[in-house]
N, C-alpha and C positions, 0 to 999 in steps of 0.2 A: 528605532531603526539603526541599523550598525551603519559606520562612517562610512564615505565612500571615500579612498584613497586618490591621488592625481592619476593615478594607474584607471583604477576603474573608474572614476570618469569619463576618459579617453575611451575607452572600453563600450562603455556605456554609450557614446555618442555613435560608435564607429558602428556595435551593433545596430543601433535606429536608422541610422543609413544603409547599411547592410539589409535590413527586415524590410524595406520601405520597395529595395532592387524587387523585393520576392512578388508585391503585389503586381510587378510590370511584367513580369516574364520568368515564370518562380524554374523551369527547365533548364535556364542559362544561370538563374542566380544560386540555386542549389549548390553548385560545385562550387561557384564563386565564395561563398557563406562559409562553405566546411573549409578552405584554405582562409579565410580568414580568422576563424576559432583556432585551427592548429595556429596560426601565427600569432595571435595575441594572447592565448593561456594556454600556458603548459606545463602545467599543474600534473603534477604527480597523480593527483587525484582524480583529475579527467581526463588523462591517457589514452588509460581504455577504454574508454564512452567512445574518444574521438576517431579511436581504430578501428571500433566496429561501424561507425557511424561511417567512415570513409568509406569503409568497404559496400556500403549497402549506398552510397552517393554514387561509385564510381562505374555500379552495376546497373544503371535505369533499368531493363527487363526484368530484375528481380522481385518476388512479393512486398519486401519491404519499403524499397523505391517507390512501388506503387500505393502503398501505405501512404508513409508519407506526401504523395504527391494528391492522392484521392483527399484532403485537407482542404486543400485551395477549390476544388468541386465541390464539398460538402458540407462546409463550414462559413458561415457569417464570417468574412474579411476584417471587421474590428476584434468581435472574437478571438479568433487567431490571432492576431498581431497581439491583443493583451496577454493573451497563454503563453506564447513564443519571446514576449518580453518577461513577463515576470519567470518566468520558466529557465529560460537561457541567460540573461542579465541578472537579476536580485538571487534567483537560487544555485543557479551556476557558478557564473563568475563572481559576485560580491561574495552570495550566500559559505558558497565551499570553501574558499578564501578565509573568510571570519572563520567557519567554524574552526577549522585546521588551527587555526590561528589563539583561538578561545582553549581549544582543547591542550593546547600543550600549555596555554599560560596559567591554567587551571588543573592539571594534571585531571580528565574528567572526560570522559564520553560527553561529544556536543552531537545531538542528531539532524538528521536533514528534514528529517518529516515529525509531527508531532500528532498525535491519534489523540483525539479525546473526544466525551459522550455530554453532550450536551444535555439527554434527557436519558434517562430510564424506562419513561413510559414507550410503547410500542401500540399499533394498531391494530396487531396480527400476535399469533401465537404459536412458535414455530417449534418443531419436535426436538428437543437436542440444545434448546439457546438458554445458556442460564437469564437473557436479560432479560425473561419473563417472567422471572420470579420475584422481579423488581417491582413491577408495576408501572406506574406514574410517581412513585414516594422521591424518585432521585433526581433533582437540577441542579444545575450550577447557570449562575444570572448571567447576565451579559454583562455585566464590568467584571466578572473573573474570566467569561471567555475573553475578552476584549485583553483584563493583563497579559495572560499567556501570551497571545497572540505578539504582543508589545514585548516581553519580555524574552520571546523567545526570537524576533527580529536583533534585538540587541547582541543575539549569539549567533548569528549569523540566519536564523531558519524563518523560511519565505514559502514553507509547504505546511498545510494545515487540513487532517485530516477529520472528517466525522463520523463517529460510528454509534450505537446504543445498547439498546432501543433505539428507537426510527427516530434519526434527527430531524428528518423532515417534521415530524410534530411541533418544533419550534421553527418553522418556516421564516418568520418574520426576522427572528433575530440570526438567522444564518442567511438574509439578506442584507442585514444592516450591517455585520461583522464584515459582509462582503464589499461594503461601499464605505466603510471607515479602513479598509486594510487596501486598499486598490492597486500595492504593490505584492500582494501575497495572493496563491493559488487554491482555491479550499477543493477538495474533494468528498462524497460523500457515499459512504456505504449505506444506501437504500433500499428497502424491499420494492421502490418503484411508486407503490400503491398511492403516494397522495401527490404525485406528478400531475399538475393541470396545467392547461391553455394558460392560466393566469401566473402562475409561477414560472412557467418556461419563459413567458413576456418578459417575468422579473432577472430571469438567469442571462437574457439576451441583454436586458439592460446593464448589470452589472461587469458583466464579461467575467469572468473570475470564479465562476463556481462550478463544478464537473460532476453527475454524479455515477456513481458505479453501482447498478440497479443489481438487485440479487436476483439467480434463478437457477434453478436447481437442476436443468434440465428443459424436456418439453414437458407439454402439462400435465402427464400425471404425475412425472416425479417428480415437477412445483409445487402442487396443488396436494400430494400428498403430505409431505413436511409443513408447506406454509397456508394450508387452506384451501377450500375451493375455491375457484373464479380468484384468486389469485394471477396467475398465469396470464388470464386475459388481459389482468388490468394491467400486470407488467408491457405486455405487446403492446398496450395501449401507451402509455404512458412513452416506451422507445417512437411509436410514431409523431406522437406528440415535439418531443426533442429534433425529429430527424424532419421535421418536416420543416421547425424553426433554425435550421439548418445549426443545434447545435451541439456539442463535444461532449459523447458519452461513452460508457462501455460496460460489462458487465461483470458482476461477482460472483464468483462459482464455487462453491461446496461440494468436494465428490465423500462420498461416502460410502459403505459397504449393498447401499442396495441401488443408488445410482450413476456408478464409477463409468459402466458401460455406455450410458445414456451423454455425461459430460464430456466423454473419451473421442465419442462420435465422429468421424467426418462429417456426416451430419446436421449437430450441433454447431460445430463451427463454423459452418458456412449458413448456418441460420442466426450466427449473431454477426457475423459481417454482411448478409443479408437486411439484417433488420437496423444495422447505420451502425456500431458498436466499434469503436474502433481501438481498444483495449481489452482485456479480460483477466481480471485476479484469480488465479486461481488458489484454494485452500483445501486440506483435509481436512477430516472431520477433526475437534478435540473434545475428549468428555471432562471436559471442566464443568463445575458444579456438581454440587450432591443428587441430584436427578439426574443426571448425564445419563446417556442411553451411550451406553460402551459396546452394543452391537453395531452402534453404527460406524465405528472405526474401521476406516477401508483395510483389506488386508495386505500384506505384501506385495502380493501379486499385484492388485491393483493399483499400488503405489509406483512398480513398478508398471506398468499397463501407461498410466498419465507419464511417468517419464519418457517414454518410446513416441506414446502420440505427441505430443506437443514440441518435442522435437522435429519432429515429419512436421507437423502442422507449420513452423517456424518458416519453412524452407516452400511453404507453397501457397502457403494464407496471408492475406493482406491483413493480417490483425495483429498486436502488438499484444501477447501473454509471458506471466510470471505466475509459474507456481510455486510456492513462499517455502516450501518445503525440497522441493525439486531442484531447487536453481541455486541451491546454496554452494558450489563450483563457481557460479560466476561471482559472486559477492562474499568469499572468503568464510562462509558458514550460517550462522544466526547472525539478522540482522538489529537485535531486540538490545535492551540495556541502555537506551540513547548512542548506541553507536550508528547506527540508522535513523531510528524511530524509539518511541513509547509511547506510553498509552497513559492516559488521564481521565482516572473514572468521573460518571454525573456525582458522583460524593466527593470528589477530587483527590481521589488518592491516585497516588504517579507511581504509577507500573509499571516493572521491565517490559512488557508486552500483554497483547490484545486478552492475551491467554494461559497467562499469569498473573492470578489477582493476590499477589502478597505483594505488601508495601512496606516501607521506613518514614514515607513522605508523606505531606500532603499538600495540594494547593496553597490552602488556604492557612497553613501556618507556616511553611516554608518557601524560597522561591527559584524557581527554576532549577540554577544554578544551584544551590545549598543541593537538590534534589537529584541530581549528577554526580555533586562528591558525597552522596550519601553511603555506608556503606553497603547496600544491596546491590547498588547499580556500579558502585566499585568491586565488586568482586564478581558482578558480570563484565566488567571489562579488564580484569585479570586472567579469567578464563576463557575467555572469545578467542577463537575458537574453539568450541567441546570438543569435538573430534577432528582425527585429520583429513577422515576422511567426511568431504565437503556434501555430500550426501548424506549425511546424520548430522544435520544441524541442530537440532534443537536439544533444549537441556530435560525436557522435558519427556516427550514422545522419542529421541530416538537415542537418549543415553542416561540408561536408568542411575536413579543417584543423585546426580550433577545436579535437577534443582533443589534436590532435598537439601544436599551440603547448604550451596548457596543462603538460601531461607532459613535455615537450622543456624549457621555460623552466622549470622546479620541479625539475626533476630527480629525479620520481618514478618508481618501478621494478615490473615487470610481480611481482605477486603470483602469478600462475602458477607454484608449485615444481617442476610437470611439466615444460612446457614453453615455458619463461617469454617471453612474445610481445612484440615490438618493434611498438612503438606507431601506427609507418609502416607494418607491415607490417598490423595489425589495421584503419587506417584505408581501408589499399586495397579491403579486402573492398566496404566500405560506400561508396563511391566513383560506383560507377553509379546504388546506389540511393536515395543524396540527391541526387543529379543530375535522377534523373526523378522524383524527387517537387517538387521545388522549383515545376515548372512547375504542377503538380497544384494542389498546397498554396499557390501563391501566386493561383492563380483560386479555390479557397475560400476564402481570407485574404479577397481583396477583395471575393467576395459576403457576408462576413459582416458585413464594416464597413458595408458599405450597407444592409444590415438593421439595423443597429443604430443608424446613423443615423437609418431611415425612423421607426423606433421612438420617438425623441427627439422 
């Protein structure tokens, strides 16, 4: 765990008295809270978190006011308090602090959030997902989840994500990780399916674990990608969470034959209906050599989720990022350890979820060594790919850029199946950063103009 300074200490106490006002009368202590974060950190780096945050404080009638305040109705009271402590205190303040702090002493992308795959195995067989090619053949034990976790607090990072195959299939040890780390936040990208009464019991006890259930849609566009009776178990599973009054929200996939379905008025008000109080959103990527490259949303529809989810922003009590969409607010791709990476079940450490060429590995390098490695150094040479903050990624919306990267670093396809050449993964995506560019660079330029007109 990184040092706490006399700064944050002070910080740290000032917060617990602060969060304590929220359980008596969270209405009056709300605005109280946001003047006292502007007053105690004012970090370059949470600036703008705290601008928007004021803005959406100083407005109660608004959706997101109500958001937020729909927390204290909704949510288990201890719950909360540990989210909002280790959330705001260890990742906020301590957390961003170290990294900022790490990264220049190391000349090195330190990220905030850390993605890695516990298992390989899945319970489910979903159309388009290379991690089913995997099997059950990939873990990593719990003393290397355990160092990560350790080693990457040491660099300031208190956010730990999980993804696969279904981490849920190692249930146990992503409780126990949860009650040896009690100052870190885990989240988990799950298909839902092995959410029970008895696990939820384990998640209310722990306080600290959140998961983000996948769904395609309603059910036929669930149920066609990830199986029949899928869909139900998911609804089951969110009533289960919602009933234990605890903090969830949902993962969403739009792709070329369900864009319309996720895009929905609809939809969103059936997952703020059904307790959801977040939503990831993702396009499709045809990564791996089976990749179904039809299912690559098309422009339009790329552009289609940039319109809704803007409107939805401004009327919906739910809290969405779409990882491809939203790279304007977050300066482009968030991948490379500038944000986040990814840490396969074989432990190789990937710039991203969706980028499986590596330099590193867990288990013979650490952490740190895997940040000044060169792969992940010349993703934060070139961060940002484009200028324009709508073609974030190096992959899907600017042909080339990861091929250099991989080619010049001399990193290797993580794939033990069928391990895919870098040229040949880029081809896929070829046409359809081509016709997005023209898309995305007529949004790029109506945004600016808005945001001048604003000025």
């Amino acid at each position: 765990m990184a040092k706490k300074t006399l700064k944050d200490k002070a910080a740290v106490f000032a917060t617990k008295k602060a969060l304590s006002y929220l359980e008596k009368d969270p209405d009056k202590s709300i605005p109280k809270l946001m003047t006292w974060w502007e007053r105690v950190d004012k970090s370059e780096g949470n600036a703008n978190k705290q601008r928007i945050i004021r803005e959406i404080v100083d407005n109660p009638d608004n959706n997101w006011y109500r958001l937020v305040r729909s927390l204290w109705d909704d949510l288990d009271r201890e719950v909360l308090k540990t989210i909002f402590e280790n959330l705001i205190i260890n990742s906020f303040l301590i957390g961003n602090r170290v990294e900022v702090e790490k990264s220049q002493e190391y000349d090195c992308n330190v990220p905030w959030a850390i993605l890695m795959d516990p298992t390989s195995a899945c319970n489910l067989h979903c159309t388009g997902c290379w991690a089913a090619d995997y099997g059950n053949k990939l873990n990593m034990d719990y003393d290397t989840l355990d160092s990560i976790i350790m080693q990457g607090k040491e660099l300031g990072c208190y956010m730990y994500i999980y993804s696969g195959g279904e981490p849920m299939v190692r249930k146990k040890d992503l409780i126990r990780l949860c009650e040896a780390h009690d100052d870190c936040l885990f989240l988990a990208f799950t298909n839902g399916t092995l959410i029970d009464e008895e696990f939820a019991d384990e998640m209310l006890r722990v306080k600290n674990f959140i998961p983000a259930i996948s769904i395609e849609g309603f059910e036929e566009a669930t149920d066609s990608r990830r199986g029949e009776g899928t869909y139900k178990k998911v609804i089951r599973a969110m009533e289960i969470l919602r009933k234990k009054k605890l903090l969830f929200g949902a993962s969403c996939c739009y792709t070329r034959t369900n864009t319309d379905s996720i895009a929905s008025e609809e939809f969103i008000d059936a997952l703020v209906n059904w307790g959801c109080k977040f939503a990831w959103f993702f396009t499709y990527m045809p990564v791996g050599v089976n990749a179904v490259t039809e299912l690559i949303a098309s422009p339009e529809q790329r552009e289609q989720m940039y319109y809704a989810l803007r409107g939805y922003r401004k009327t919906k009590s739910i809290f969405t990022i779409d990882f491809w969409n939203d790279g304007e607010y977050i300066n482009g791709c968030i991948a490379g350890g500038r944000y986040y990476l990814h840490i396969s079940a074989n432990g190789d450490i990937e710039p991203c979820a969706f980028i499986h060429y590596s330099d590193s590995n867990i288990h013979e390098k650490t952490l740190l060594e895997a940040y000044q490695s060169p792969l992940f150094q010349a993703y934060r040479q070139n961060q940002p790919f484009n200028e324009n903050m709508l073609r974030p990624c190096p992959l899907l919306d600017n042909v080339g850029a990861l091929t250099k990267m991989v080619t010049a670093t001399d990193a290797k396809s993580t794939d033990l199946e069928s391990p895919e050449d870098v040229h040949d993964l880029s081809a896929k995506t070829v046409d359809a950063a081509n016709n997005w560019e023209a898309v995305a660079d007529k949004l790029w330029e109506k945004t600016q103009a808005e945001q001048k007109e604003k000025v």
